[in-house]
C-alpha positions as CSV (number, residue, x, y, z in Angstrom):
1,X,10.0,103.1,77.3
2,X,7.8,103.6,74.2
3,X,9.2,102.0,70.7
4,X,10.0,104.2,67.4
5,X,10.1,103.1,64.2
6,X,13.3,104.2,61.6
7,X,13.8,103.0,57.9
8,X,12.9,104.4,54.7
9,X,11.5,103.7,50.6
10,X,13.5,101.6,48.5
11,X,13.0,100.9,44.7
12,X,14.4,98.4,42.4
13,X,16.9,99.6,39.8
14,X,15.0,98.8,36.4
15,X,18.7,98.4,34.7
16,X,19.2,95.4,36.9
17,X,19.8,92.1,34.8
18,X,21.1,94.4,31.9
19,X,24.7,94.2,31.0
20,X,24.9,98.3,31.3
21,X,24.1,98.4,34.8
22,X,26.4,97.2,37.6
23,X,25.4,99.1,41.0
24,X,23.1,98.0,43.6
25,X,19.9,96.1,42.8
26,X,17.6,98.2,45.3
27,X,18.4,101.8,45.9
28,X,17.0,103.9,49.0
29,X,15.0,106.9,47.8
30,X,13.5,108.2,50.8
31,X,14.0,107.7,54.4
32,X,10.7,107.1,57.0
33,X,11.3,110.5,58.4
34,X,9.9,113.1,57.5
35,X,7.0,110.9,55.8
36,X,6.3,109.4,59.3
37,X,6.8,110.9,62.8
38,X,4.5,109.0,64.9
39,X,4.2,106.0,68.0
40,X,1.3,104.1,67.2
41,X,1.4,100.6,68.3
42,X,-1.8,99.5,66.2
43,X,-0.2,100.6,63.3
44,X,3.1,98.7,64.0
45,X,1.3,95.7,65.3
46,X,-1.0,95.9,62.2
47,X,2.5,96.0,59.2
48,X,5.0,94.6,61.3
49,X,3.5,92.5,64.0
50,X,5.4,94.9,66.7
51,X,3.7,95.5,69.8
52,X,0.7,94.3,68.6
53,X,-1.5,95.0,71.5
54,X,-4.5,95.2,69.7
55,X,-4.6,91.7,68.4
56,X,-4.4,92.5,64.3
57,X,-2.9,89.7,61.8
58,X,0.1,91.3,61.0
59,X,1.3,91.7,57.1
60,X,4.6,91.6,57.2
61,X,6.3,90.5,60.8
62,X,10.0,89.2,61.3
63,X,11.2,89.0,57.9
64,X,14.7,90.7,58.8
65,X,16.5,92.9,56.7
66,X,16.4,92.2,52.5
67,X,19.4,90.3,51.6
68,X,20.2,93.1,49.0
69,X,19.5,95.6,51.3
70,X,20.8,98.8,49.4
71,X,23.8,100.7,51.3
72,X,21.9,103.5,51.9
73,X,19.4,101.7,53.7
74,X,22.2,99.6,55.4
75,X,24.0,102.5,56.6
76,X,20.7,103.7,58.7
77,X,19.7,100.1,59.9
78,X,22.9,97.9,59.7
79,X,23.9,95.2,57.6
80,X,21.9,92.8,60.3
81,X,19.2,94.9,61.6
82,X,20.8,95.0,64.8
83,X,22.3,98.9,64.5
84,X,23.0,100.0,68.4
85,X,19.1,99.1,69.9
86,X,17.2,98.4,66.8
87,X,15.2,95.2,66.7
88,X,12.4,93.4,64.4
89,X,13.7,94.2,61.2
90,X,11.3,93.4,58.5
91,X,10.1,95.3,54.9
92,X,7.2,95.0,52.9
93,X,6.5,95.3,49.2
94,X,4.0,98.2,47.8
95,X,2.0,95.4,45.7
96,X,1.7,93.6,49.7
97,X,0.4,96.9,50.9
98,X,-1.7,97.8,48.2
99,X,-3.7,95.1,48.4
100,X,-4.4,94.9,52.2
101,X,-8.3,94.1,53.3
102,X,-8.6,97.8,55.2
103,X,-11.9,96.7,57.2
104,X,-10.1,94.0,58.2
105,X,-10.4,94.0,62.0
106,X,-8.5,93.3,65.4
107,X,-9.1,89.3,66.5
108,X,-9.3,90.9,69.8
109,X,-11.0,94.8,70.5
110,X,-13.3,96.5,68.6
111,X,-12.0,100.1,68.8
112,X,-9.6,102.5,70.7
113,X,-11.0,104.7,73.1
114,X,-8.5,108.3,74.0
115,X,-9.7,110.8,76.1
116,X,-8.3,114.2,77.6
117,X,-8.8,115.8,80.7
118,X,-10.2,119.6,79.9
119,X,-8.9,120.5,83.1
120,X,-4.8,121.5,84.0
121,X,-2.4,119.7,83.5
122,X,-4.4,118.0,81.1
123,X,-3.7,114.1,80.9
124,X,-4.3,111.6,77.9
125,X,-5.4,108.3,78.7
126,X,-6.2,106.1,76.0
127,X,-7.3,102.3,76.2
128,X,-8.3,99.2,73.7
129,X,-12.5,98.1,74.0
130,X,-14.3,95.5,72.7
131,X,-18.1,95.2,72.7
132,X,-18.8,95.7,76.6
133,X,-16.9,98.5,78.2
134,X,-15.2,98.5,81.7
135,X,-17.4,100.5,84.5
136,X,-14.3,102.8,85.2
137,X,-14.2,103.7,81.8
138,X,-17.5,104.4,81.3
139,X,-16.9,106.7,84.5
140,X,-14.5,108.6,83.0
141,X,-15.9,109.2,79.4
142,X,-19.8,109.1,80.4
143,X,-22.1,107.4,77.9
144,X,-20.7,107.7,74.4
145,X,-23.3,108.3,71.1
146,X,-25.8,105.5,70.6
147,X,-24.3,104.4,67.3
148,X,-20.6,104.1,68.3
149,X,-20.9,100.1,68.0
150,X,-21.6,100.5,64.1
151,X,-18.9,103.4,63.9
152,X,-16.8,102.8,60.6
153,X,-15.0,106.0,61.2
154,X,-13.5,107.8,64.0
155,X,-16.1,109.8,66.6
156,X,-15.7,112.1,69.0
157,X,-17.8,113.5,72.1
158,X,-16.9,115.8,75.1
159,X,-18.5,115.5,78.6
160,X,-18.1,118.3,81.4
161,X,-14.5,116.9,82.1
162,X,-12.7,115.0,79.0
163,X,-12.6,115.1,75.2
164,X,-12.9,111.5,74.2
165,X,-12.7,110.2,70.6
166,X,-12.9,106.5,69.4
167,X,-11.5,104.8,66.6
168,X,-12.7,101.6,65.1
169,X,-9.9,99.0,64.9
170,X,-9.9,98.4,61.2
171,X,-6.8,98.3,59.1
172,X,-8.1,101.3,57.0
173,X,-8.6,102.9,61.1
174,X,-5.0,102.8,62.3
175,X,-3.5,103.3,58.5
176,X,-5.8,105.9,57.4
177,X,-6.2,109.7,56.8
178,X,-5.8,110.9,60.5
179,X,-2.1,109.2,60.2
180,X,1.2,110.1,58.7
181,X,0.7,106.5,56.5
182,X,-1.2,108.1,54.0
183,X,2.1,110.2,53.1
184,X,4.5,107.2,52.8
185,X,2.2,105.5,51.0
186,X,1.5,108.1,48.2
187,X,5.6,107.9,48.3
188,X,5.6,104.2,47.4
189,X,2.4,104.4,45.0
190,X,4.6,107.2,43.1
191,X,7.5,105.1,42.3
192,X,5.5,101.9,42.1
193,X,4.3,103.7,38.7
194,X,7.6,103.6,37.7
195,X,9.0,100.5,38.9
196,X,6.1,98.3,39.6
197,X,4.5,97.4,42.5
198,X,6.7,94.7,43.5
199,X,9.7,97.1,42.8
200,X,9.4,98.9,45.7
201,X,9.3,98.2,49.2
202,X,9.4,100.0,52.8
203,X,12.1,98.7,55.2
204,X,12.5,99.0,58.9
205,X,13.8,98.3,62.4
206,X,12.4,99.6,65.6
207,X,13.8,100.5,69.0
């Protein structure tokens, strides 16, 4: 069974400290969805520590929900992160984000290999390499381009039977354009011009 992320964008409330204001400290203004819509575990693995196949340091694992969690966010994830199957609750900050190393790489694999059979049904496959690749995978992609080792972006190739691409496994790979991160980050960037870059954070749970 494959695991989902849920959350959303919180923000700190500037008025907090002041003796005008007297709500919530951190308000939700924006939920994950419809910012987010994918299963990628090198993402997850990369913020959260979550599945994290490909070996990455994570930035932010385990942390649990925010003690002042606002309700809106509370009401989605539950007051202890534990809403009917959710799990590994953690948040990070935008000022944590903003400042990640993105060619940071994987401790473990070089890249991630996906390839699609051309014929029907067509079948994805898709499998973490490092510098020396399996026989059988080799078989079933052929030889990839001579300068796939150096690749700092993602390439792509077809052979007679599959569509393959790779990714390098950087940070600024499996969090970059070709994701749906790049939206929840502009999100957070927005209101961190607001409210500051530590005044805004992502929070979330998986299942």
């Amino acid at each position: 069974m494959s695991t989902d992320i849920h959350g959303g964008i919180e923000f700190r409330h500037p008025g907090v400290d002041t003796d005008y204001y007297d709500g919530e400290p951190w308000v939700a203004a924006m939920d994950l969805w419809p910012l987010y819509d994918q299963t990628d575990y090198a993402a997850f693995g990369c913020l959260f520590g979550v599945r994290n196949y490909a070996g990455f340091q994570p930035l932010a694992p385990d942390r649990g929900l925010p003690v002042d969690l606002s309700s809106g966010m509370c009401s989605q994830l539950g007051s202890s992160g534990t809403a009917g199957d959710l799990h590994s609750a953690s948040w990070v900050s935008w000022a944590e984000i903003a400042s990640m190393d993105l060619v940071a790489t994987s401790d473990q694999f070089m890249g991630r290999l996906t390839w699609r059979t051309k014929s029907l049904p067509s079948t994805l496959h898709q499998q973490l390499v490092s510098d020396a690749w399996p026989p059988a995978t080799l078989s079933a992609v052929g030889v990839p381009p001579p300068n796939l080792h150096s690749a700092t972006e993602r390439m792509e190739w077809t052979t007679d039977e599959v569509m393959c691409t790779y990714e390098p496994l950087t940070v600024g790979a499996v969090l970059g354009p070709e994701t749906h991160w790049p939206h929840v980050f502009a999100v957070m960037k927005a209101l961190a011009g607001r409210f500051g870059d530590d005044g805004v954070r992502l929070v979330v749970a998986f299942d």
